[in-house]
C-alpha positions in Angstrom: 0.0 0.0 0.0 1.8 3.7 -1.0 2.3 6.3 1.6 1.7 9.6 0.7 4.5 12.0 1.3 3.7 16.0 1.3 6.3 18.8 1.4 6.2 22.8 2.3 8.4 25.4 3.6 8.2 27.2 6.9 9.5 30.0 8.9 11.1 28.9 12.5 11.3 31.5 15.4 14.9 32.7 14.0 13.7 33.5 10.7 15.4 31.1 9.0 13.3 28.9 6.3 12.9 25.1 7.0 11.8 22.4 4.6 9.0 20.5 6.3 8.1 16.4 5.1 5.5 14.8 6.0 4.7 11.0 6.1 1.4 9.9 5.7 0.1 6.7 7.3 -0.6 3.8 4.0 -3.8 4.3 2.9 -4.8 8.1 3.5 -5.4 9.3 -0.3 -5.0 12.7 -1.7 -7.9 14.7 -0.9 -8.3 13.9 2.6 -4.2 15.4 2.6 -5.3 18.6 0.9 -8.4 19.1 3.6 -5.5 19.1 6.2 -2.7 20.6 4.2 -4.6 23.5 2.1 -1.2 25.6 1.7 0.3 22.4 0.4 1.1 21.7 -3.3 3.8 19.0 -3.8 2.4 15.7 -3.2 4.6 13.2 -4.0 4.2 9.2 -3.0 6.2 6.1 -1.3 5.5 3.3 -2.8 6.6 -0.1 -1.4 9.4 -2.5 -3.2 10.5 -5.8 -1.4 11.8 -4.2 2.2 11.9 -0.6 0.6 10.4 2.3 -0.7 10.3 3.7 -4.1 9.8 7.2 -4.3 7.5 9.2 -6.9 7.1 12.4 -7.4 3.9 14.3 -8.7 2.5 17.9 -9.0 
């Protein structure tokens, strides 16, 4: 089952700019991300291989 993976940048308390990633739990799909996540627009996916993951991107 793929995980969903979603990406975004954010300001810390110093003002410096961090890259966030986020994980998804297998089997949360894409719409129920962007309800949480509105600000967010790379979604990319994890999808199992063997022992690993693969990763794909997307828009």
């Amino acid at each position: 089952m793929t995980r969903r993976v979603v990406e975004h940048k954010y300001k810390g308390t110093d003002n410096e700019v961090l890259q966030v990633i986020t994980i998804f739990e297998e089997g949360i799909n894409k719409q129920d991300i962007k309800k949480m996540n509105t600000f967010t627009k790379k979604f990319n996916t994890l999808i199992p291989s063997g022992n690993r993951y693969e990763w794909k991107r997307s828009g």
